[in-house]
Backbone as JSON Lines, residues from 0, in Angstrom:
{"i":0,"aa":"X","n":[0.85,-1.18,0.0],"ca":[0.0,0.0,0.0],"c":[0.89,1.24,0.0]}
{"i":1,"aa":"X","n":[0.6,2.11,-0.76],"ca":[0.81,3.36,-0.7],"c":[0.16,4.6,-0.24]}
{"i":2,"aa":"X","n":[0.7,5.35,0.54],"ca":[-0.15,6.45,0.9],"c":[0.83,7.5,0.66]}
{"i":3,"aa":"X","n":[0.43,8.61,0.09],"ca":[1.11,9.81,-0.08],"c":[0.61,11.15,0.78]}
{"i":4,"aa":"X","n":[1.44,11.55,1.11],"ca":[1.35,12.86,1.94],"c":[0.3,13.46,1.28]}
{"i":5,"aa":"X","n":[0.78,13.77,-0.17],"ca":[-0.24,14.98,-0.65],"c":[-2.19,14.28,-0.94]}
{"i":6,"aa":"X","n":[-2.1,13.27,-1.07],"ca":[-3.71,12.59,-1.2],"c":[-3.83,12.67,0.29]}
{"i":7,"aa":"X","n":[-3.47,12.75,1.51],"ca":[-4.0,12.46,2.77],"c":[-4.38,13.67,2.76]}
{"i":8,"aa":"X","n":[-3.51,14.98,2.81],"ca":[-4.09,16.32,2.65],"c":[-4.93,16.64,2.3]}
{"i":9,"aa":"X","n":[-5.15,16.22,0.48],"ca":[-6.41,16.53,0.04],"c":[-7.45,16.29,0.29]}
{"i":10,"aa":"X","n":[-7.58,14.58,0.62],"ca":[-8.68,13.97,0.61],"c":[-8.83,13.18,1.84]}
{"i":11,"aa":"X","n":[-8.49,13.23,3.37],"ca":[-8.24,12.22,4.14],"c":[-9.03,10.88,4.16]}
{"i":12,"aa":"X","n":[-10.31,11.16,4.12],"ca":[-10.87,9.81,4.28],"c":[-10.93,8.69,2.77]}
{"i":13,"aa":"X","n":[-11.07,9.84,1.84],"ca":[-10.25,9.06,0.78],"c":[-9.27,8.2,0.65]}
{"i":14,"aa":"X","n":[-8.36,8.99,1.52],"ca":[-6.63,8.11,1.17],"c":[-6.78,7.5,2.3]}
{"i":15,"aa":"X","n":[-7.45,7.53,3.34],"ca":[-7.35,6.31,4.4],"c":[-8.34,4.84,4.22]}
{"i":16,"aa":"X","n":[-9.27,4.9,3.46],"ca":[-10.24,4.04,3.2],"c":[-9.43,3.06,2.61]}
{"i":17,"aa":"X","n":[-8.79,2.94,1.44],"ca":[-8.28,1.69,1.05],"c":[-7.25,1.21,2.1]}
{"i":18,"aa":"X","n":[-6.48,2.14,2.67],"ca":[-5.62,1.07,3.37],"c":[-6.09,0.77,4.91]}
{"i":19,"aa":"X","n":[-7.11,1.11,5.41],"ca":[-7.58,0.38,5.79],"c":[-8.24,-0.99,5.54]}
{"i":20,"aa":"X","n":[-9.23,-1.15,4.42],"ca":[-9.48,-2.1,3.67],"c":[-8.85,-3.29,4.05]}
{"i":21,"aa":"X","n":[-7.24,-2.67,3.36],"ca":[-6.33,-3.61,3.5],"c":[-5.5,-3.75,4.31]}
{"i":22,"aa":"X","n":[-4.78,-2.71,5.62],"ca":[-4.57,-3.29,6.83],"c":[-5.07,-4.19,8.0]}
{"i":23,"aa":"X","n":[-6.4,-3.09,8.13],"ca":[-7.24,-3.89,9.14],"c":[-8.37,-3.9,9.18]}
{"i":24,"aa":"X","n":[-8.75,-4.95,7.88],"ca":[-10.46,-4.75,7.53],"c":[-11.77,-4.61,8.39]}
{"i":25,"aa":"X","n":[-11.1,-5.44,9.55],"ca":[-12.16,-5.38,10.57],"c":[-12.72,-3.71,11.0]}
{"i":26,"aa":"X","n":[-11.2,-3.27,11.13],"ca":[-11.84,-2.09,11.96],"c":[-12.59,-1.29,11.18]}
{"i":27,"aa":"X","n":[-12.64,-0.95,10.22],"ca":[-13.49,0.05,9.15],"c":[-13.17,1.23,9.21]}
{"i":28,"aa":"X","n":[-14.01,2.04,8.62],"ca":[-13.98,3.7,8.78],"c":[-14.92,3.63,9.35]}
{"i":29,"aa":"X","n":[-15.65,4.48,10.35],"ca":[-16.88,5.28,10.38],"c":[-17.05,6.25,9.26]}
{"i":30,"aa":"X","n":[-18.29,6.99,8.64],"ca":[-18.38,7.78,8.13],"c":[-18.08,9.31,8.36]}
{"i":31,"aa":"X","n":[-18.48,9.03,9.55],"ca":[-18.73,10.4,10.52],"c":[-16.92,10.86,11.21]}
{"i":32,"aa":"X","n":[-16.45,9.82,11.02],"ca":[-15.21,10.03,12.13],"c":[-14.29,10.88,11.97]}
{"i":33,"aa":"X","n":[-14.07,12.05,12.8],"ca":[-13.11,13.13,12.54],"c":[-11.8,12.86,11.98]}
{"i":34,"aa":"X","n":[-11.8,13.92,11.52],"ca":[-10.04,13.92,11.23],"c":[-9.66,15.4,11.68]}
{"i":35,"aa":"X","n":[-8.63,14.66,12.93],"ca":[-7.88,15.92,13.67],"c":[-6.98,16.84,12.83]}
{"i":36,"aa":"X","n":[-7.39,18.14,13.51],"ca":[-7.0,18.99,12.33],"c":[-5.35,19.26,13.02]}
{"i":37,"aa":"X","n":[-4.82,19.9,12.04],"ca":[-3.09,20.22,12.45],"c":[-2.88,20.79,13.79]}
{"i":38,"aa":"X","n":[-3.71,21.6,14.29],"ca":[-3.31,21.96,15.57],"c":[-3.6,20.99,16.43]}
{"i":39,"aa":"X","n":[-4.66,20.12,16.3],"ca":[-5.0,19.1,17.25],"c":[-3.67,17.67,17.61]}
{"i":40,"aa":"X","n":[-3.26,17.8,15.89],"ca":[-1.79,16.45,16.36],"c":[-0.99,17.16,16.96]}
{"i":41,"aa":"X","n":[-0.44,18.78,16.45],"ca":[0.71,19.02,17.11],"c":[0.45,19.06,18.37]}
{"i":42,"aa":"X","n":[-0.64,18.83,18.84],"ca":[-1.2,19.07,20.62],"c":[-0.68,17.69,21.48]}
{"i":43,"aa":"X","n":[-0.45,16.33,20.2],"ca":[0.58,15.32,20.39],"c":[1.27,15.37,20.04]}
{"i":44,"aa":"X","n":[1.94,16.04,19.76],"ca":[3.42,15.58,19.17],"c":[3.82,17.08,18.08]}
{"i":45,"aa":"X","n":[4.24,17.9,19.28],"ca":[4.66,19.46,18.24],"c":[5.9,19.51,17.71]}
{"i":46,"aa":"X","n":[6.96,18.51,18.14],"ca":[8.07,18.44,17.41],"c":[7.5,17.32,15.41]}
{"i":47,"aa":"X","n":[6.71,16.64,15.41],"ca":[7.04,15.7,14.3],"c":[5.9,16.87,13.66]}
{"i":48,"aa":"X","n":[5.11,17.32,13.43],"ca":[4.39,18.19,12.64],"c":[4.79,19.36,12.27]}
{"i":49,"aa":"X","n":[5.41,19.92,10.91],"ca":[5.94,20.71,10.61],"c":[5.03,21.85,10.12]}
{"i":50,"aa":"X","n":[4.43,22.33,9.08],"ca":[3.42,23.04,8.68],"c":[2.63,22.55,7.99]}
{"i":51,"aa":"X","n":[2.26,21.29,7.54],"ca":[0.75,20.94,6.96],"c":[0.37,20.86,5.8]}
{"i":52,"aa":"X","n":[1.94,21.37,4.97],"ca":[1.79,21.86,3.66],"c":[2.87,20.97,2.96]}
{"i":53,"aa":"X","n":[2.4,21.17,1.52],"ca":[2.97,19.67,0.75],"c":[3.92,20.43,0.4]}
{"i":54,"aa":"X","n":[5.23,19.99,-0.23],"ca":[6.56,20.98,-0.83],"c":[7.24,21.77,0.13]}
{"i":55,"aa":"X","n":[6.93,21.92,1.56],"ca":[7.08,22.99,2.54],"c":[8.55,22.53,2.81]}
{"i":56,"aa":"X","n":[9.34,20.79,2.4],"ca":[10.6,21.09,2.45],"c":[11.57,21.2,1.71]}
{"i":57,"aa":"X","n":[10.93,22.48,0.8],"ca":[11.71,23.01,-0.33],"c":[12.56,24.25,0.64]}
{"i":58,"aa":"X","n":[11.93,24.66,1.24],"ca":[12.57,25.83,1.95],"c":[12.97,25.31,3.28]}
{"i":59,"aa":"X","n":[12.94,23.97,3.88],"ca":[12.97,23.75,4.88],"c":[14.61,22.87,5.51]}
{"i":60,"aa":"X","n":[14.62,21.77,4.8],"ca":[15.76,20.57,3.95],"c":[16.62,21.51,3.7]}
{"i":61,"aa":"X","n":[17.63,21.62,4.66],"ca":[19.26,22.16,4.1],"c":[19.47,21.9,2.75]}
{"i":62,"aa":"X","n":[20.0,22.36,1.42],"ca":[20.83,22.15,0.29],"c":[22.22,21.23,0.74]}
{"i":63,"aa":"X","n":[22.38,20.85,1.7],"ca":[23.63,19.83,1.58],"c":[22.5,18.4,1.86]}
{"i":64,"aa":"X","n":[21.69,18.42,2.63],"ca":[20.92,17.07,2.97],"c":[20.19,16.99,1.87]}
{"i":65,"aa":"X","n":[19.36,17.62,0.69],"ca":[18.62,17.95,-0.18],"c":[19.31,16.87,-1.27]}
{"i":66,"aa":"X","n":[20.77,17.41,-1.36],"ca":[21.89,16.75,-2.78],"c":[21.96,15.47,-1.98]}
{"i":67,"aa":"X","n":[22.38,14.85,-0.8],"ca":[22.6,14.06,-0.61],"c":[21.77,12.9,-0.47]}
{"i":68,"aa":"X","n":[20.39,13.52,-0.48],"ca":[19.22,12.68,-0.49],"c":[19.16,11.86,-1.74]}
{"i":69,"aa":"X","n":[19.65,12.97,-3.03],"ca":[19.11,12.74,-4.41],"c":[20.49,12.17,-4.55]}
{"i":70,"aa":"X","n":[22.01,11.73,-3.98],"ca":[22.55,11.28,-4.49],"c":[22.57,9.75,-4.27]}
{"i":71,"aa":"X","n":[21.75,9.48,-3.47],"ca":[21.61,7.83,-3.29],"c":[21.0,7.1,-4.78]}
{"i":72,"aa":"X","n":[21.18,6.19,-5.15],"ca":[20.12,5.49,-5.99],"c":[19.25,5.01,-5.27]}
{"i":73,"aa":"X","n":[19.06,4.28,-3.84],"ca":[17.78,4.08,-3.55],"c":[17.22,5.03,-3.44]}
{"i":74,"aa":"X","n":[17.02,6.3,-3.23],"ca":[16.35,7.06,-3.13],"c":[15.69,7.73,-4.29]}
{"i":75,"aa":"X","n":[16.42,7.87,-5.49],"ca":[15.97,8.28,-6.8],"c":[15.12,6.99,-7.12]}
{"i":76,"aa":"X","n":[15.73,5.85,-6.87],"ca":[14.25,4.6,-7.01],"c":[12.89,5.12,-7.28]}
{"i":77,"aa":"X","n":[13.02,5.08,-5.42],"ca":[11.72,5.36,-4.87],"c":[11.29,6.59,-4.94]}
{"i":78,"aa":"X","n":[11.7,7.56,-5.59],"ca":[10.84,8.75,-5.55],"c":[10.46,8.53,-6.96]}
{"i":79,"aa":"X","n":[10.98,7.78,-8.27],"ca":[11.22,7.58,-9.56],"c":[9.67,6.31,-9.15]}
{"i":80,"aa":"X","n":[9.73,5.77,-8.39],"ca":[8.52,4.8,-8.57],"c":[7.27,5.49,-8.13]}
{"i":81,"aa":"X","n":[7.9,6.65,-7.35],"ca":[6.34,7.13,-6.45],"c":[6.36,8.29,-7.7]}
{"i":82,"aa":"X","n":[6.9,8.47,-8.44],"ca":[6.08,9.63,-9.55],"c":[6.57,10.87,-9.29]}
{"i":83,"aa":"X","n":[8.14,10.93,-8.37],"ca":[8.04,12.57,-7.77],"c":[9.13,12.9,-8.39]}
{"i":84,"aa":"X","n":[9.3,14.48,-9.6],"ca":[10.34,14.57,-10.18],"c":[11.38,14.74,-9.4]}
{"i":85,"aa":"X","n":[12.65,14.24,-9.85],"ca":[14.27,14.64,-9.63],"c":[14.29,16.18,-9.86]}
{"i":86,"aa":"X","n":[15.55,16.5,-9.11],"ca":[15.69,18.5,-9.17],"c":[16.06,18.84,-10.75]}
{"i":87,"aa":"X","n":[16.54,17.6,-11.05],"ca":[16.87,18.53,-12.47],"c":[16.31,17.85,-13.68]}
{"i":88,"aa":"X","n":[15.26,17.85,-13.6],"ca":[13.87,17.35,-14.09],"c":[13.0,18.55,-14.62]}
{"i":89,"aa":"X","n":[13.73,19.83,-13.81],"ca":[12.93,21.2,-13.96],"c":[12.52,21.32,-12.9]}
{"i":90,"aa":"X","n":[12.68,20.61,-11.81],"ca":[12.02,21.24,-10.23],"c":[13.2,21.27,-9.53]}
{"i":91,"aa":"X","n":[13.92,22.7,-9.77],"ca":[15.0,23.38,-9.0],"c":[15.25,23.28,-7.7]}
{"i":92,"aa":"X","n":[16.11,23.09,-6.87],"ca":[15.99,22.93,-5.53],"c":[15.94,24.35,-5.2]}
{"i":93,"aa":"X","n":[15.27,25.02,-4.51],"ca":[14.69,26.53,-4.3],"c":[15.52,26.67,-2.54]}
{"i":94,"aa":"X","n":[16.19,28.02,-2.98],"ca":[16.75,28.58,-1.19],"c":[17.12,30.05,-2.47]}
């Protein structure tokens, strides 16, 4: 299963429905069941929630951790399988 940051954003109960499905069918969704909004997680946990926003670590990700991310091949893999362009693809690393 895949879940992407940016479909949970958009759509939460969307992007949580299938993998539930397929984690733990039993438990289901409710229809009704909230989804805590950003201030409510960082109210657990204010260090792992950054701002809420997709791309936000374009400005965030040092330029030395940024190159070094993209110089792994596993990592160009998996961003190459999940659909997310490389910097020099035309999506500049921005500072």
């Amino acid at each position: 299963m895949v879940l992407r940051y940016e479909d949970l954003i958009r759509d939460p109960h969307a992007a949580v429905t299938p993998v539930i499905a397929t984690v733990a069918p039993a438990l289901g969704l409710r229809p009704d069941a909230a989804i805590p909004s950003l201030d409510e997680l960082r109210g657990q946990d204010d260090l792992f929630f950054r701002r809420g926003r997709t791309g936000s670590h374009q400005d965030e990700l040092p330029v030395e951790l940024h190159q070094l991310f993209w110089s792994r091949v596993d990592n160009q893999a998996a961003m190459d399988l999940l659909g997310y362009p490389r910097p020099d693809d035309g999506e500049a690393w921005k500072h």
